[in-house]
N, C-alpha and C positions, 0 to 999 in steps of 0.2 A: 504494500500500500504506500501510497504517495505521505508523506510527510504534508500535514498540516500547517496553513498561517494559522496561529489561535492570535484572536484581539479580544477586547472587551463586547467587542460586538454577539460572535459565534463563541464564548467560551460556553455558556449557561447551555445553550441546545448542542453543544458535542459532547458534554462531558453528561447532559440529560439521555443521551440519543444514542449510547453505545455504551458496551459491558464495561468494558476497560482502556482506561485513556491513559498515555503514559506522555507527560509534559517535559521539554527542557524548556529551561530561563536562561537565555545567553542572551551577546551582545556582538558587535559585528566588528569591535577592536580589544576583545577577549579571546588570549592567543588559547587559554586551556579551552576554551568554548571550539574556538573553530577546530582542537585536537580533539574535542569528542563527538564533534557533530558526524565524522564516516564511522564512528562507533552507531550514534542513536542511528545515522540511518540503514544502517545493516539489522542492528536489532527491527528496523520498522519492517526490512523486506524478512527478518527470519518469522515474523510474527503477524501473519497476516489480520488474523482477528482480532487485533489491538489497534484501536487509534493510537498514532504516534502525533504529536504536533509539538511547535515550535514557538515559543513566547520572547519576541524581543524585546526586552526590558526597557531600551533606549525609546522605545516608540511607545509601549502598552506600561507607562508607568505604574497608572491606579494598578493593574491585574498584579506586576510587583509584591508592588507595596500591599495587597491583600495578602500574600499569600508570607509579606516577612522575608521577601528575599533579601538578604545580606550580600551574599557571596554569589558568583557565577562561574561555571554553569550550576545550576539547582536542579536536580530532576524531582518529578512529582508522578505519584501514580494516583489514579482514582479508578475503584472495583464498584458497581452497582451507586456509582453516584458518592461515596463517600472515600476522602483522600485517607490512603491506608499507608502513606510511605512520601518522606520529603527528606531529600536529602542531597547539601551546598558538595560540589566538589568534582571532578571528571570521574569515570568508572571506568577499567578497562573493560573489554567484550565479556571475558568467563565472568566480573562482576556485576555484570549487567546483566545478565544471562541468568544469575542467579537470583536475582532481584525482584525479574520477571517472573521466574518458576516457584517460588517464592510467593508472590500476590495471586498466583493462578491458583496454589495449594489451599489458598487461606478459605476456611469457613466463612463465609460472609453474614450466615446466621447468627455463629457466636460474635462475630465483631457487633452484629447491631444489639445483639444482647450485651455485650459487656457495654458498649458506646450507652444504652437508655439507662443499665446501673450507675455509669460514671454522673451522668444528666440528673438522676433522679438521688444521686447523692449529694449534689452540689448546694448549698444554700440550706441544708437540713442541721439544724440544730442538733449536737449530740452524735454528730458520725465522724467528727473531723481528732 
């Protein structure tokens, strides 16, 4: 699959609109960004049923700054609509490979059950 533009525009209906989205945040005079972009885009062609898409930070600031990017490149994955893995730094292939088979193993059950335990502990008097 082709590599995605993600903006502030299409992020909400791609990452609504398909299982698994896997984001890089780079910039276009980020020399470790441009050494891991023929990594993410091999992982895009090893993985056809994954959105891969591209977030240039220089342009798509608010999307950034939502998601707390510091550092560049950032990858982000999202499983079923909800971000399950963030993390600032280049990957090489076998760690990105791993990453990936990793997010595909995950329970997405137990994540939303732990994720409404975490929600429904917050703010409760006497659990902290």
């Amino acid at each position: 699959m082709a590599l995605l533009e993600i903006t502030q525009h299409n992020f909400e209906a791609v990452i609504a609109g398909n299982e698994m989205v896997v984001l890089d945040f780079w910039a276009p005079w980020c020399a470790p960004c441009k050494a891991f972009a023929p990594v993410f885009e091999a992982a895009a062609e090893k993985y056809p049923d994954m959105v891969f898409g591209k977030i240039n930070t220089d342009v798509e600031q608010e999307l950034g700054s939502a998601f707390q990017v510091r550092s560049i490149p950032t990858l982000a994955i999202f499983r079923q609509q909800i971000g399950i893995f963030s993390q600032a730094g280049s990957l090489p292939a076998s760690a990105l490979d791993q990453v990936l088979q990793q997010a595909l193993a995950l329970d997405m059950d137990q994540v939303r059950m732990e994720i409404a335990q975490q929600q429904g502990g917050q703010g409760n008097p006497g659990t902290g």
